[in-house]
C-alpha positions in Angstrom: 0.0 0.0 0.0 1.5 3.7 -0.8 1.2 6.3 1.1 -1.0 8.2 -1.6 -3.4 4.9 -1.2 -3.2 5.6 2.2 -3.9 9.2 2.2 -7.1 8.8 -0.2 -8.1 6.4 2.2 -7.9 8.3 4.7 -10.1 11.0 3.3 -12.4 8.7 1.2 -13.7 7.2 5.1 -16.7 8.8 6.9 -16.1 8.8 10.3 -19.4 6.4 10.8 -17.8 4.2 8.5 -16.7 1.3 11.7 -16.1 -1.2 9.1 -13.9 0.9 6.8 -11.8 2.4 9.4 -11.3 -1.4 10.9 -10.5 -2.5 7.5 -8.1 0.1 7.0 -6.8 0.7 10.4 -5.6 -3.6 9.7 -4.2 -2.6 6.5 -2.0 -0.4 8.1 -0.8 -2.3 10.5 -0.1 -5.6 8.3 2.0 -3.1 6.1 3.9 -1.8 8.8 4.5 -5.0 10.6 5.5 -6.7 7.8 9.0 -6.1 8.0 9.3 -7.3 11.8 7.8 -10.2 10.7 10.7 -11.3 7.8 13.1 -10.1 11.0 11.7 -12.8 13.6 11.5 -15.7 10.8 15.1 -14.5 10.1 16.3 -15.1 13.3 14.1 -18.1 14.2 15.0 -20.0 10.9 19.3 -18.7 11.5 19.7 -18.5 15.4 23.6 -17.2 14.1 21.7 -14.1 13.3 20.5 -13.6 16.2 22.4 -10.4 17.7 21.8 -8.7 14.3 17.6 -9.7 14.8 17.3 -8.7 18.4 19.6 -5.2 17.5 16.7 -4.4 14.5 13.4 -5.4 16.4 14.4 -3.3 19.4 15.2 -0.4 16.8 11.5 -1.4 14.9 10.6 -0.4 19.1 6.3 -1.1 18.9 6.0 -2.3 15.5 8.0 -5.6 16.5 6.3 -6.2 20.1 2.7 -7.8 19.0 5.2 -9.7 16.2 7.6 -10.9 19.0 4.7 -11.9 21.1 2.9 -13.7 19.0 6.2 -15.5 18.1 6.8 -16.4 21.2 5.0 -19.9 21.8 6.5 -21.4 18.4 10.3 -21.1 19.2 12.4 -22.7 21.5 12.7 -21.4 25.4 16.0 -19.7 24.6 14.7 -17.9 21.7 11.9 -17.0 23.3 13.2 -15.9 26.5 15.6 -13.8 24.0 12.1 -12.6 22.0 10.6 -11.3 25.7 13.9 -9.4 26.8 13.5 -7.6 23.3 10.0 -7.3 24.0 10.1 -5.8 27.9 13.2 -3.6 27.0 11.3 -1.6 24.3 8.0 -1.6 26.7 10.4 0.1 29.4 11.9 2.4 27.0 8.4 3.1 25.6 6.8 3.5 29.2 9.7 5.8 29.6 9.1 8.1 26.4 5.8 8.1 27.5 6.2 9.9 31.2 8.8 12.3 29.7 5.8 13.6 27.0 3.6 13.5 30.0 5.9 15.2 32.6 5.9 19.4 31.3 2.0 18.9 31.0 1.5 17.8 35.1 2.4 21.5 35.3 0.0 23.1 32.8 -2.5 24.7 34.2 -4.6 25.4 30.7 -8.4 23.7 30.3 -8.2 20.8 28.5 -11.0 19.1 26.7 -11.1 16.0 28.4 -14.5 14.8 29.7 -15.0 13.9 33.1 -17.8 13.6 35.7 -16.9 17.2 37.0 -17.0 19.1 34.2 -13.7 20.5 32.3 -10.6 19.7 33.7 -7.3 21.4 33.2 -4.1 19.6 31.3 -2.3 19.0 34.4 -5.4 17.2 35.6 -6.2 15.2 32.4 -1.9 14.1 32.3 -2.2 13.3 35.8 -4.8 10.5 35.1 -2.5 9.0 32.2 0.6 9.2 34.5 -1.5 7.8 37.5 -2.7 5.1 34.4 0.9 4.4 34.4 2.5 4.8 37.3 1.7 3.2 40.9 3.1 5.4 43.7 5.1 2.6 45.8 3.7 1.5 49.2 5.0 4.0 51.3 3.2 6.8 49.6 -0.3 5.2 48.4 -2.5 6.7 51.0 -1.6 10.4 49.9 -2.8 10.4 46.3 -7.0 9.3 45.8 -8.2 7.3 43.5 -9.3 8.7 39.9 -13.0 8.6 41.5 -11.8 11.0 44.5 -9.6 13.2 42.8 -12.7 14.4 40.7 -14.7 15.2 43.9 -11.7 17.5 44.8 -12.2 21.1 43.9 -9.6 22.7 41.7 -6.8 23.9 44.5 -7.5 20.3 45.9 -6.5 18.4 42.1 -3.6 20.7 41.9 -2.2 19.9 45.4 -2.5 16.6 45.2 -0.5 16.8 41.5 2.1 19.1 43.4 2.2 16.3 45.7 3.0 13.9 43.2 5.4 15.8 41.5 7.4 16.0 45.2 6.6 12.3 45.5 9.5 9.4 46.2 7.7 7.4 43.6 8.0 10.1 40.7 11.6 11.4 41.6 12.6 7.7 41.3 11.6 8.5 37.7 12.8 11.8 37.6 15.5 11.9 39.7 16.8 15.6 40.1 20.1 16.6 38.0 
């Protein structure tokens, strides 16, 4: 598929369409996973290969993860113990990416549209969930923060102490650790 299919694709689809955008949203992906795909039979069929495999799926990052996975029943232990190491590294590195992106908007005090029970929320409130999707605060600090149910009940100085809380928090600088 080329990109210009793609794009005419793209603008060709009514947003009611649910099967279209399935259909297409599957093309997509078998296109770009294609290419991990001929990587893991590469280094299931030539184990030799293998430092050269494991080097391109964790630079392939999330397009060789579901590949890897579902790879990993149908190859030896040590090839699939090699398959998950590739597998959790890129997750960590993802999960990583992920809280640095979220990280500048914990502190943004702009509305956001994100629905919620309550009403509008700002962006620091609406990162704070993801994060909080993300990241457990370790036992020591649990009680401090409330669960996503409580923290909408709070009014607006109460959701941005409890995010300047975080921020201050053991289990975030362990993320974050000051320079």
């Amino acid at each position: 598929m080329t990109e210009h299919e793609i794009y005419f694709r793209l603008h060709d689809l009514l947003p009611s369409d649910a099967a279209g955008l399935t259909r297409l949203a599957s093309d997509v992906a078998q296109e770009c996973r294609e290419p991990s795909r001929t990587v893991l039979e590469v280094w299931k069929d030539a184990p030799d290969r293998g430092i050269v495999c494991a080097f391109t799926c964790a630079h392939l990052e999330e397009l060789a993860f579901e590949e890897a996975l579902s790879n990993a029943d149908s190859v030896s232990p040590v090839l699939r113990a090699q398959f998950m190491e590739t597998v959790v590294n890129q997750q960590l590195t993802f999960r990583e990416l992920l809280l640095t992106v979220l990280e500048p908007l914990l502190k943004d005090q702009d509305l956001a549209e994100w629905p919620t029970p309550a009403g509008s929320t700002r962006t620091s409130e609406a990162a704070y969930f993801l994060v909080r999707r993300i990241v457990m605060p370790g036992p020591d600090e649990a009680s401090h923060f409330s669960t996503e149910e409580d923290f909408l009940r709070l009014d607006a100085r109460g959701r941005a102490a409890e995010i300047k809380r975080w921020l201050c928090s053991q289990t975030w600088k362990r993320i974050f650790p000051e320079p």
